[in-house]
C-alpha positions in Angstrom: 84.5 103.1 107.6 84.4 101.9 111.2 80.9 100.9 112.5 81.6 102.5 115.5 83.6 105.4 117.3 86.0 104.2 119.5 86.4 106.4 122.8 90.2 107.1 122.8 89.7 110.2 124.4 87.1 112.3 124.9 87.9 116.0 123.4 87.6 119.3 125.7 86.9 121.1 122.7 85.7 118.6 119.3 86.6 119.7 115.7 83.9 121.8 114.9 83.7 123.6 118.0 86.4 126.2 119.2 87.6 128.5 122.2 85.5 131.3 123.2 88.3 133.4 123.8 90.7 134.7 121.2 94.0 134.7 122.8 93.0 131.3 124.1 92.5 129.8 120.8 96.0 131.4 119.6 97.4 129.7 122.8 96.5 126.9 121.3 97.2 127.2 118.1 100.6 128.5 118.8 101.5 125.3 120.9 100.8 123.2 117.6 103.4 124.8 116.1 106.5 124.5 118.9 106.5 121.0 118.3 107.4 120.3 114.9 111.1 119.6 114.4 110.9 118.5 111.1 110.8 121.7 109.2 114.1 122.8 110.6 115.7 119.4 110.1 114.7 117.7 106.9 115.1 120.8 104.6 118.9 120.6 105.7 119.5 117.1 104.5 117.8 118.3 101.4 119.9 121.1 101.2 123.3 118.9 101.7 122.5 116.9 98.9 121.5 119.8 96.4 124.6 122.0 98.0 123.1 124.9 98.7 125.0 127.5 101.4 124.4 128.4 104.6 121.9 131.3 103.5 120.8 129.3 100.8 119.6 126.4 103.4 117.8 129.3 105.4 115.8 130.5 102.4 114.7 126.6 102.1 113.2 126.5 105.7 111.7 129.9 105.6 109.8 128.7 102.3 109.2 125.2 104.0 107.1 127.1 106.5 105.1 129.2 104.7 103.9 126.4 102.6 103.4 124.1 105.9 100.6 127.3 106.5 99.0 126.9 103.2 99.0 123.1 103.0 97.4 123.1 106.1 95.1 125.9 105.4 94.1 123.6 102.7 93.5 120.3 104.6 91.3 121.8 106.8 88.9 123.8 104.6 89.1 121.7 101.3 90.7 118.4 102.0 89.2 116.3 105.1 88.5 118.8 107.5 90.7 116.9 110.2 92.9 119.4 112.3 95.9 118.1 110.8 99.2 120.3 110.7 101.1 119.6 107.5 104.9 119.5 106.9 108.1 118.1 105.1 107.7 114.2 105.3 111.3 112.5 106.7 109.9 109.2 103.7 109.9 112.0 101.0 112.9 113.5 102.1 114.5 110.2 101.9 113.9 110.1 98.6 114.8 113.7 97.6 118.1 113.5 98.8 119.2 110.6 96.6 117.5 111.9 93.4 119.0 115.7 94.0 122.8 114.0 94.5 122.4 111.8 91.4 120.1 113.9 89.1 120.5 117.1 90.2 118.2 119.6 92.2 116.5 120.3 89.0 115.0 117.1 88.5 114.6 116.6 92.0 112.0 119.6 92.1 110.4 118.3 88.6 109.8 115.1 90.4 108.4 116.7 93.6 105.7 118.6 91.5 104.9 116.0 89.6 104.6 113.7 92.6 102.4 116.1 94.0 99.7 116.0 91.3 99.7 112.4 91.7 98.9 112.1 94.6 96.0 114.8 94.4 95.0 112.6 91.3 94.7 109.7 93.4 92.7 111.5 96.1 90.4 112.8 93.5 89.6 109.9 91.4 89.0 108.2 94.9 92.2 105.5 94.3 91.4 104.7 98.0 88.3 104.0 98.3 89.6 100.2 97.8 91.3 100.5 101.2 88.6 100.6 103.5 88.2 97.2 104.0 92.0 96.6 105.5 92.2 99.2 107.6 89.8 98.2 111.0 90.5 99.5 114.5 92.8 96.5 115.2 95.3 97.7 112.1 95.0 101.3 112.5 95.8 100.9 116.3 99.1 98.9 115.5 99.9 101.4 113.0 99.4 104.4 115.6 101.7 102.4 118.0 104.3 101.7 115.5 104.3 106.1 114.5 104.5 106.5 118.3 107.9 103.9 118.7 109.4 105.5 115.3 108.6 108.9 116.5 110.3 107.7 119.9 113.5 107.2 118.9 113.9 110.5 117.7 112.8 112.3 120.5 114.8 110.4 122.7 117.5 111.6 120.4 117.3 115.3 120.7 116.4 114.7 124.2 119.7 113.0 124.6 121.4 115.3 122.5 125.6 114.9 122.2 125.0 113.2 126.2 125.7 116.0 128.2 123.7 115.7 131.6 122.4 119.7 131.0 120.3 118.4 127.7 119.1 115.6 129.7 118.5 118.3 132.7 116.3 120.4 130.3 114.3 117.7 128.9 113.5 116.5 132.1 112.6 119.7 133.7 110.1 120.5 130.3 108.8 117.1 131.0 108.1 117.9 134.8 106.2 121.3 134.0 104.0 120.2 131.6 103.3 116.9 134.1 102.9 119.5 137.2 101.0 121.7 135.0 98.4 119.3 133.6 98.0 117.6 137.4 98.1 120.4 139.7 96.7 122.9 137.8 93.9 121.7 136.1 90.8 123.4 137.4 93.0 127.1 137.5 92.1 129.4 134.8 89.2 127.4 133.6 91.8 124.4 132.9 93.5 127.0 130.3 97.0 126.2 132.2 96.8 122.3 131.6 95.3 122.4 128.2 98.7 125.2 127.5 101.3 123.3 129.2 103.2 123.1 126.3 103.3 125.8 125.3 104.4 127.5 128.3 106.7 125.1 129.2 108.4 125.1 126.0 108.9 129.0 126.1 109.6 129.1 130.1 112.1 126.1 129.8 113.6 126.6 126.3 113.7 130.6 126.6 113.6 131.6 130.3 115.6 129.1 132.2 118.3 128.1 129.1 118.5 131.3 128.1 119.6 132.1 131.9 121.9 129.2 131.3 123.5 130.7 127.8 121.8 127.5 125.8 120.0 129.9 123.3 122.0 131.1 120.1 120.7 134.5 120.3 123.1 135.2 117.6 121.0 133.1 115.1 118.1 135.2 115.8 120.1 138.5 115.5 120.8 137.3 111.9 117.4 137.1 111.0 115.4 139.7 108.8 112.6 140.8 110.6 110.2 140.0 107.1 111.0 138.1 103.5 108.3 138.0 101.3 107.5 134.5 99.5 108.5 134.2 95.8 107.0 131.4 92.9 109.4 129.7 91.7 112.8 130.4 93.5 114.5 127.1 92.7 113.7 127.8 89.3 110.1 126.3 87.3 109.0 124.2 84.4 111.0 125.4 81.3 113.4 127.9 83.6 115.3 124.9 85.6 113.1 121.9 86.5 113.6 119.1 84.4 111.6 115.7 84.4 113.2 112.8 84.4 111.5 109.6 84.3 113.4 108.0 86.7 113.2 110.8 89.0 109.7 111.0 89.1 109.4 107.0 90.2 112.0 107.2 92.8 110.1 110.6 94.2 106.6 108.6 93.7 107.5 105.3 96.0 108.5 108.5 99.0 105.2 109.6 98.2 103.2 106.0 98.5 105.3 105.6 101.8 103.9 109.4 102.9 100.6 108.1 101.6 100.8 105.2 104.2 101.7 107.1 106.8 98.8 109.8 106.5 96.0 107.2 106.7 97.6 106.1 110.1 97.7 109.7 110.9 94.1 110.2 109.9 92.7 107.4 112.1 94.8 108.1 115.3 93.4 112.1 114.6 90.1 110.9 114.4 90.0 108.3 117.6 91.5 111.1 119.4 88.9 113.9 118.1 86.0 111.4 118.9 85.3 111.5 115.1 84.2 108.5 113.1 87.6 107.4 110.1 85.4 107.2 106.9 86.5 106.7 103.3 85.8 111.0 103.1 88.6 111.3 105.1 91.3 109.1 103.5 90.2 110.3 99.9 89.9 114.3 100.7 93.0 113.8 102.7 95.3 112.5 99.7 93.9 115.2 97.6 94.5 118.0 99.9 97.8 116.5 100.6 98.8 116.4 96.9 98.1 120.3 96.0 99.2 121.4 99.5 102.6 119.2 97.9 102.5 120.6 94.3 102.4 124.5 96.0 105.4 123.9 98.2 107.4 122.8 95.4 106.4 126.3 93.5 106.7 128.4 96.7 110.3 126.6 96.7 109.4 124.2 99.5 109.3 120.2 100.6 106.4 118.3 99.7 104.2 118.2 102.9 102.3 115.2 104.7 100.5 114.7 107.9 102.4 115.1 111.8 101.2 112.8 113.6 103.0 114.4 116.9 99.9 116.9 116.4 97.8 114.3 116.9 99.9 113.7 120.1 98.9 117.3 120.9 95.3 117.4 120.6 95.6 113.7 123.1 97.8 115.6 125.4 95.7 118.9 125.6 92.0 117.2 124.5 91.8 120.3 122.0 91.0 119.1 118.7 89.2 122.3 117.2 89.5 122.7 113.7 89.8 126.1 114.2 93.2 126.1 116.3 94.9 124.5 113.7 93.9 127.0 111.3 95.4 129.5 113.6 98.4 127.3 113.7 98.2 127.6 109.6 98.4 130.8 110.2 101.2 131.2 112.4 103.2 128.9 110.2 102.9 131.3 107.4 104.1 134.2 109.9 107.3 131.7 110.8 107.7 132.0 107.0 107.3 135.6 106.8 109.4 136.5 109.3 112.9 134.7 109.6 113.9 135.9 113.0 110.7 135.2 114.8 111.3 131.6 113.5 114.5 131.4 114.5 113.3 131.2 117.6 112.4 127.6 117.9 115.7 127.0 115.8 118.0 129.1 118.3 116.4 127.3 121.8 118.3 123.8 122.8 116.8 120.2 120.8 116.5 118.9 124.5 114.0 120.8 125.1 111.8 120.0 122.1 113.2 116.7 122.6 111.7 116.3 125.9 108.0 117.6 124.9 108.4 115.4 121.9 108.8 112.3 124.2 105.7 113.2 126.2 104.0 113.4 122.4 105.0 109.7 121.3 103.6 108.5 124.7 100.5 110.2 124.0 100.3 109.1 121.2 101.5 105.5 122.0 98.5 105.5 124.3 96.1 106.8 121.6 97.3 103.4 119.8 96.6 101.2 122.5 93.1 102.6 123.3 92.0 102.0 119.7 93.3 98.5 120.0 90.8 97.9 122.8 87.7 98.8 119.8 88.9 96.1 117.8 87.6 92.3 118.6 88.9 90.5 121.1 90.2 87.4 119.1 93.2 85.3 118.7 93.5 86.8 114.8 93.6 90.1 116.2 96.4 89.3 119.0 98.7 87.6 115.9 98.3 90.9 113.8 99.3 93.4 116.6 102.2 90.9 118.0 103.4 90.5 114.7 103.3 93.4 113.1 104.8 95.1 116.2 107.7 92.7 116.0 108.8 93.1 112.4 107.7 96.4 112.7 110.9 97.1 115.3 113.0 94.6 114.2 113.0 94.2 110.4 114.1 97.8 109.9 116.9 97.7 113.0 118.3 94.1 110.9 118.3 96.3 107.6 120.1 99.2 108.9 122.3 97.9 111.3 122.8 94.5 110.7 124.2 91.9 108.2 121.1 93.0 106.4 123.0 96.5 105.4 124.9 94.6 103.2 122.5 93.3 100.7 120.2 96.7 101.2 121.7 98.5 99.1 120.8 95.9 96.3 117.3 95.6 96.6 114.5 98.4 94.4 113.8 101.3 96.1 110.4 100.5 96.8 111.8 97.5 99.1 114.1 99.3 100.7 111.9 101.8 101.7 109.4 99.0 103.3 112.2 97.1 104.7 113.5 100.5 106.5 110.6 102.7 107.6 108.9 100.9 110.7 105.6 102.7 109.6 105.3 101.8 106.2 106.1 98.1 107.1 103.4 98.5 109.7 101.3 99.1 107.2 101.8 96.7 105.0 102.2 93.3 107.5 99.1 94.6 109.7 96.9 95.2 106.1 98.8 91.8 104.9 98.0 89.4 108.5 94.6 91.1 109.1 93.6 89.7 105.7 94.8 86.5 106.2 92.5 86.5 109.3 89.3 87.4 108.2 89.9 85.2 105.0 90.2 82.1 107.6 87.8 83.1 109.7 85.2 83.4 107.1 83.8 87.0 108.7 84.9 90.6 108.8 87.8 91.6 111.1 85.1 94.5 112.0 84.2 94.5 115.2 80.2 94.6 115.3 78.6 97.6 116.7 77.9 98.2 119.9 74.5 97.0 121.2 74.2 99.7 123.6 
């Protein structure tokens, strides 16, 4: 797809290749995992609208992860082979909420499933093979940028917290480790201390030192089981509780074009960061994978999944893009699944400090964008695409939700409101929309040409 690979960052360990120590490859596939918030959040907005309890909502995460494991498992043996972690999508969820409050949760999972094998359908019949062509280094690297300024705010968020200076504290101090760890201690240990900093500032911060401080709800944990197997089906199935309405399923489909969207950004910034080359393989394998790793969580009674792209932030931070690491990170999901009260450990330490690791992520990832900007050609097309799109990309969504625009919103399709509001799928869609304007006036390929060297 691009002509060339453009050096983002050069990988410690690339895709194929992996650790040669055990524990050092579950270091690193452990830290994968520390970082995702999503499962723990989006399930309960989910849960809100369907009205499930308390224990009800639990059941919903713990089945959330263990099918996070197996859609990933999937990606990276059957779909593209990218180390991509998979997981609830917030675009989905948008959509899942509305559709459970108004039709009910049974059409809500009817339309999830259904969405799913979609999506796989489009993967597999190569639907986006027709894409290739709008998606060159200049609009995949405005894209990245526009995931890492989304991302942003809600890291900045949990950092934040309710404003107390002791979230801020935290977040700080997580952010300081990892900075002292990846500086100072990069050669100690073979550089296994900088390429872990997360995940040892994460547990030494969010355990040790706010622990110490009484910040940890120990009392979630002590709730926990120690295992709960998985079950097919315990929402209820086709014939026993789904239904499928219509209008279900085409609300449920636009969340999944917008998680479509999203996951091609997410595939480029993974592959510019991996030193891979983006080709139409890994867009078409990627959808597919994506759309049975879907259609299982809905049976094993979990969100549809799609690509994190504060992963991809991981493997820029760390330079560890093995394949194999994620697939420990699979695997670990499915224990976080397994076993409630070892999950509830992420869930029980403060949202500062995730918060504060996730910032470092976005600014990784951020950076990521920026370096794949610097493959594209230098030309004044190329400087009206990222200015532009970077401008409605912040703005246009921030006018919808905030401004006058909030008023006519709620009057528009669904599929408009979702461009209007999600930075990222705008991104998409004015970077695509510009960049072929360019090359259409400039009479040549917004490619740029390979390198003569």
């Amino acid at each position: 797809m691009w002509e060339r690979v453009p050096v983002v960052v050069e990988p410690h360990f690339r895709i194929d290749e992996r650790p040669d120590r055990w524990w050092e490859t579950l270091l690193y596939g452990w830290q994968h995992t520390l970082v995702d918030i999503s499962p723990f959040v989006l399930p309960l907005a989910v849960a809100a609208a369907i009205g499930l309890s308390p224990d009800e909502e639990a059941s919903l995460i713990n089945f959330g992860l263990f099918a996070m494991g197996i859609a990933t498992l999937i990606q990276t043996t059957i779909g593209n082979r990218l180390p991509i972690i998979q997981g609830p999508s917030a675009t989905l969820a948008g959509t899942l909420a509305p559709v459970a409050s108004q039709l009910g949760a049974g059409a809500m999972w009817g339309a999830a499933f259904m969405g799913g094998l979609a999506e796989m359908a489009l993967g597999a019949g190569r639907g986006l093979s027709v894409l290739r062509r709008f998606f060159p280094p200049v609009v995949a690297g405005v894209v990245v940028i526009t995931i890492s300024l989304a991302l942003g705010q809600v890291a900045v968020r949990l950092a934040v917290g309710n404003g107390e200076p002791l979230n801020l504290a935290l977040a700080l101090t997580v952010l300081g480790l990892v900075a002292l760890l990846q500086l100072r201690f990069r050669a100690v240990l073979g550089g296994i201390l900088s390429r872990g900093a997360i995940f040892i500032a994460i547990w030494a911060i969010g355990i040790g030192l706010a622990g110490a401080l009484g910040q940890v709800d120990w009392a979630l944990v002590g709730r926990k089981e120690w295992i709960a197997w998985p079950a097919l089906f315990p929402w209820g199935g086709p014939g026993f509780g789904w239904t499928f309405v219509g209008a279900a399923f085409l609300a449920v489909l636009v969340g999944y074009f917008g998680s479509m969207v999203e996951s091609l950004g997410d595939y480029a910034a993974t592959c510019a960061v991996a030193g891979e080359r983006y080709t139409v393989r890994h867009m078409n394998r990627g959808i597919f994978a994506e759309g049975l790793g879907s259609a299982l969580a809905a049976v094993l009674g979990g969100l549809p999944c799609t690509s994190y792209t504060q992963n991809v932030g991981i493997i820029a931070a760390t330079r560890v893009a093995s394949r194999t690491v994620v697939q420990v990170a699979a695997f670990i999901l499915i224990l976080y699944g397994l076993s409630p009260k070892f999950g509830a450990l992420l869930v029980a330490m403060p949202r500062s400090v995730l918060g504060g690791v996730f910032v470092l992520v976005c600014g990784m990832i951020a950076i990521s964008g920026i370096r794949l900007l610097g493959a594209a050609r230098k030309t004044t097309g190329s400087l009206l695409v990222v200015g532009l799109t970077l401008v409605a990309a912040v703005g246009v969504p921030a006018y919808a939700r905030f401004g006058p625009g909030e008023v006519w919103l709620g009057g528009l399709p669904l599929l408009l409101r979702l461009t209007l509001t999600n930075p990222v799928v705008l991104a998409v869609v004015v970077a695509v929309a510009l960049n072929a304007i360019v090359v259409a006036a400039a009479g040549r390929e917004g490619e740029p040409p390979p390198d003569p060297s």
